[in-house]
N, C-alpha and C positions, 0 to 999 in steps of 0.2 A: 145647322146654319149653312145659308149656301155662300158663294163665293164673293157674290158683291159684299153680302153683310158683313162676312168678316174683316175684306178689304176696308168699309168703310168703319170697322171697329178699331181697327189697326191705326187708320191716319187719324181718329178718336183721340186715340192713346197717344200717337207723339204728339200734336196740337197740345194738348194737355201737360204732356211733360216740359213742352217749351212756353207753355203759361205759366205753370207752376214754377219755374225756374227762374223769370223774369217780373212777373205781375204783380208777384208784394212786393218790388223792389224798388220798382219805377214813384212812388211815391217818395221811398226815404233817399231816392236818387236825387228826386225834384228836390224835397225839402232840405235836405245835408249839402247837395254839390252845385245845384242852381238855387237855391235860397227862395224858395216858394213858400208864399204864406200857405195857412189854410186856406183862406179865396182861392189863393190860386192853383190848391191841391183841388177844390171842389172846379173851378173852371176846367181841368185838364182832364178830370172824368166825366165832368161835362160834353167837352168834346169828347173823348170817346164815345159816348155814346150816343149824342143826337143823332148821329148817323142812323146807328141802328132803330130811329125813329119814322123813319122813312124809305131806306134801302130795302127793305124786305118784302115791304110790299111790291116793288120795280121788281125784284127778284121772284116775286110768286108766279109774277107775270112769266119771265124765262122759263118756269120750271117747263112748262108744255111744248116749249117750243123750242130748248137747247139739250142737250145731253146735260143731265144732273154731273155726273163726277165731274165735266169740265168746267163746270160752272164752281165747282167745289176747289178745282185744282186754278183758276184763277181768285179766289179768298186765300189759299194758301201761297201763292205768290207775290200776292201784292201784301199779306201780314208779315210774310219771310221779310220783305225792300222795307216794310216800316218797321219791324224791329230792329234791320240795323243798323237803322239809320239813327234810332235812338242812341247809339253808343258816340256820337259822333254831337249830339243833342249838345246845343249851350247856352239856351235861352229858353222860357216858361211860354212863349209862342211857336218856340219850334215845336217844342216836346206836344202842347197840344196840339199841332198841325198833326204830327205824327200818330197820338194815339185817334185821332179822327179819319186817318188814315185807317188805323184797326179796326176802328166801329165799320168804316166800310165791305173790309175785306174780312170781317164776322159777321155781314151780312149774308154774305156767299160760303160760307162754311156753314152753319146750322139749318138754314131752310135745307139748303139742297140735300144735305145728310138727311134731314128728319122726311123728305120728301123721298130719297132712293130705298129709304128701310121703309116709309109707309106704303111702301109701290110693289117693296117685294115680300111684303107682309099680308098676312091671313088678317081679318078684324079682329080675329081672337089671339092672334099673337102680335099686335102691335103694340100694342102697352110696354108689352115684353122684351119686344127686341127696342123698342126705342129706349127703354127702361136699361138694356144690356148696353147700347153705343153709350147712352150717358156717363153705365158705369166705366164704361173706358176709359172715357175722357176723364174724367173726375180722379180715376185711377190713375192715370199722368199727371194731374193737379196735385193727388197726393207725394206720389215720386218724386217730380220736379222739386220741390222746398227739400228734398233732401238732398237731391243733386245739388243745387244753387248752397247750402246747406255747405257741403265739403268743398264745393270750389272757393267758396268764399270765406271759412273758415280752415282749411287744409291744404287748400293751394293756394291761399291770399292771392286771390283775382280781385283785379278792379271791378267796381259793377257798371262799367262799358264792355272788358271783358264778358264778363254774363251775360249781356245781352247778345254779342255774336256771336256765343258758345248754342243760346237759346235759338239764336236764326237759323244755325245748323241743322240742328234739330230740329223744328218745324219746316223746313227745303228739304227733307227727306223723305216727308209725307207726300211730294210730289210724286215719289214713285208712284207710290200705291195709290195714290187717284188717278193716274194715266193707267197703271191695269185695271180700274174699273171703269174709264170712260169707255175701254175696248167691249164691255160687257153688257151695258148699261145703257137702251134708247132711251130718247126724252119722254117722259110719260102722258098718258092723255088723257090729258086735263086742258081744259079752254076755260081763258079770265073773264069774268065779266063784273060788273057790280053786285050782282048778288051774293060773288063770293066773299066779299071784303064783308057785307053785312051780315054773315054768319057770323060773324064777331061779335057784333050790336047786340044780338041776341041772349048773350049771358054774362050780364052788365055784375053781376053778384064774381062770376069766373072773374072777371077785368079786375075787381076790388082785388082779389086775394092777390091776383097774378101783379099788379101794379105796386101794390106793398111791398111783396116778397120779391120782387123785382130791384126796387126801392132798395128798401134795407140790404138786396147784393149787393148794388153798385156802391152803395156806400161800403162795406166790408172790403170791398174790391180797391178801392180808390182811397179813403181817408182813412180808415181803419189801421195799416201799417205806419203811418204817422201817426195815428193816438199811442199805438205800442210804444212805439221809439219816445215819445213823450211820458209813457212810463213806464221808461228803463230798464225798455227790452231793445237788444240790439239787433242787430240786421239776422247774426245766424238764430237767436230765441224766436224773431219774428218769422223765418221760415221752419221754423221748428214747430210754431204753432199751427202754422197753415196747414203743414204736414197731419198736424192732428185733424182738423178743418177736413183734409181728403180723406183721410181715415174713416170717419164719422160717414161721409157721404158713399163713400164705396158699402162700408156694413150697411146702409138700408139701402142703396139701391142692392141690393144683392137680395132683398126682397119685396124685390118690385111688381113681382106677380101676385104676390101672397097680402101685399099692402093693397095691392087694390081692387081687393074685394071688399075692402071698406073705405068706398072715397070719401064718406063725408067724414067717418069721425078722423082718417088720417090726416084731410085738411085741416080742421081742428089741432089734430096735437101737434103738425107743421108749425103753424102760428104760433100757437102757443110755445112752441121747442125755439122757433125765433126771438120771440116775444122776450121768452127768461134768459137768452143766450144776451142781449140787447143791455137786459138790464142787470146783469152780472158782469159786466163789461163797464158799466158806468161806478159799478162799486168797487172795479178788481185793481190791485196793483201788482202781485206776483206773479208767477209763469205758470202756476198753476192754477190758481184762480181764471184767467185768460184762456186755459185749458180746457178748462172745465165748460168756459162759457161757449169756446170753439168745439168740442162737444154737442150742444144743444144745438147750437144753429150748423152746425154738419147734417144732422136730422132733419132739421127744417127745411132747408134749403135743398135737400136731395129729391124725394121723393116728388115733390108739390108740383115742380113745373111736367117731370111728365105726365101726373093725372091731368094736371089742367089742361091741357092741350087734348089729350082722350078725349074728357068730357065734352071737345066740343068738335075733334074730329067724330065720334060714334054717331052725330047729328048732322053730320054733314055731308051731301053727295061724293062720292068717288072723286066724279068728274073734276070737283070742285076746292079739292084739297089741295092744291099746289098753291094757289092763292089763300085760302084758307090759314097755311101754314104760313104765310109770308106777313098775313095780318096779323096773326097769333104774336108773331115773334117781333113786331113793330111793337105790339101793346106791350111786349116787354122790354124793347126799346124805350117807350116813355117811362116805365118806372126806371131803369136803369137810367135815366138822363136826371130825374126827380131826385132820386136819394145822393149823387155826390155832392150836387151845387146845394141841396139844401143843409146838406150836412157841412159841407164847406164854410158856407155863411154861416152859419150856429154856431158852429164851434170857432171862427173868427169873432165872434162879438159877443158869444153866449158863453163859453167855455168848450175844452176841447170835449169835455165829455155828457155836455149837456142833449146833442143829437139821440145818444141811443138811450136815454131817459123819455124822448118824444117818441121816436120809433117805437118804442116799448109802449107806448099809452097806446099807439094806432094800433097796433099788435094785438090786442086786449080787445080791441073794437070791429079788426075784422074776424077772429077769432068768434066773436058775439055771431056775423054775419053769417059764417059759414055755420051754427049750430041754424041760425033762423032758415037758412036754403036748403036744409038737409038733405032734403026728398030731391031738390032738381041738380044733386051732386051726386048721388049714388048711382049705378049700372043700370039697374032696375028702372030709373029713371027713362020716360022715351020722350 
């Protein structure tokens, strides 16, 4: 591994510990200390994420013509000023100003990472190292709920506390992207409209990606409020998240070996979310909950770095920085999809009738990727 990749494995890892320590939180923050309905648990993950509905692609644009790490080391500055400013949060308008602030500056963290490891990647080891940054992050997603975990059950911290404890944490990664802006030119790549239409082209990829998108953001955003509504409390609910990282670090840690079989592992992706969804509608203990954060740990690991392969290995060199910035827009919209629709569901439908729905689409894109088989595997040109 050379220096930049690990550099940018390293700022992976604390991002991730400082998600993981704040990001189940922020919901039973809203819903226990500022009295947010589910609307308005679903509108605040809404904002978060519409950003990343449209920043990414602005950002694809940058990638050719700024230094990637500095473009990474402003996403981590400006998420550093909105998480903590959360702590400080007293109203259901601030707090979405803020997490829309995050979608922003997670705009400028994933592209530009997935863009400085595909620039110093072989085509044969890109799966692989993009595969390895994930697992870093995800391996501070798992951390973090254990950290936040003991501060808040061992050190009784407030969870305004937490969030500046998390800001810390996440401002430290600035080191390590100023040593790799020093390493790292902007890569050459030129925008144009053809790039964004690499997208268009694998409408079948969009289904799985926009689902499993979907069903994150809602995991992300309403889901530690259905816990607390079944009586789990703030340290059970980062306990489970915990398992959640767990789950995802064990399969990306076979992230080479998975994807010599893309189609059937997007299959059992879906399908591991699909059961995860609806074990979650039936579950009321902590380990039932466990169980069902198991399945969708699986799920949700592997699936976004194949999809993303699948359609960089089709795509010019030149033309990947915008490539990637489309990519991660399209999961922008499912991540904007799954909070508000789940928000409103569970406001007028019940709090667990969402992932009984998710669960039926689950089933359905599941069907899709067995029908695309052939234009999902490697082999595929």
């Amino acid at each position: 591994m050379n220096r930049t990749l690990a550099l940018v494995n390293v700022i992976g890892l604390l991002i991730g510990i400082s998600y993981g320590i704040h990001n189940p939180i922020v919901p039973i923050f809203a819903k226990n200390e500022i009295g947010a309905s589910y609307a308005e648990l679903g509108l605040i993950g809404l904002a978060n994420f519409v950003p990343y509905m449209f920043i990414p692609v602005l950002v694809g644009m940058l990638l050719g013509r700024f230094n990637n790490a500095r473009l990474l080391s402003l996403g981590i500055v400006i998420n550093s000023a909105a998480t903590m400013l959360l702590s400080v949060a007293r109203s259901v308008p601030e707090i979405m100003a803020l997490r829309a602030l995050t979608g922003v500056a997670h705009a400028f963290f994933w592209p530009p990472a997935e863009a400085i490891i595909s620039n110093a990647s072989t085509p044969e080891s890109r799966v692989k190292n993009i595969g390895r940054f994930t697992g870093f992050f995800v391996s501070g997603f798992m951390i973090g709920p254990l950290i936040g975990t003991f501060l808040l059950d061992g050190l009784d911290v407030s969870y305004r506390m937490l969030f500046q404890i998390a800001t810390f944490v996440m401002a430290s990664a600035i080191i390590f992207s100023l040593k790799a802006s020093k390493n790292h030119a902007p890569m050459a790549h030129r925008f144009d409209l053809s790039a964004i239409k690499e997208i268009a082209r694998f409408p079948h990829v969009i289904a799985i990606l926009i689902y499993c998108a979907s069903s994150f953001g809602m995991i992300l955003t309403i889901y530690p409020a259905f816990l607390n509504d079944r009586s789990m409390s703030a340290t059970h609910i980062e306990a489970l998240y915990f398992v959640f990282g767990a789950a995802r670090v064990a399969t990306l840690a076979m992230t080479e070996r998975l994807a010599r079989h893309t189609s059937l592992v997007l299959v059992a992706s879906t399908l591991c979310i699909s059961t995860g969804l609806l074990i979650s509608f039936y579950s009321h203990s902590i380990i039932e909950f466990a169980v069902a954060m198991l399945f969708m740990g699986f799920g949700f690991s592997i699936i976004f770095p194949l999809t993303l392969e699948i359609i960089l290995r089709k795509t010019r060199r030149e033309n990947s920085g915008a490539t990637i910035g489309a990519y991660e827009t399209t999961f922008g919209i499912g991540w904007s999809i799954g909070p508000i629709s789940a928000g409103l569901i569970s406001e007028f439908s019940g709090n667990a009738v969402p992932y009984l729905v998710f669960f039926v689409i689950g089933i359905g894109v599941s069907a899709l990727c067995v029908m695309r088989k052939k234009t999902l595997d490697p082999v595929a040109s």
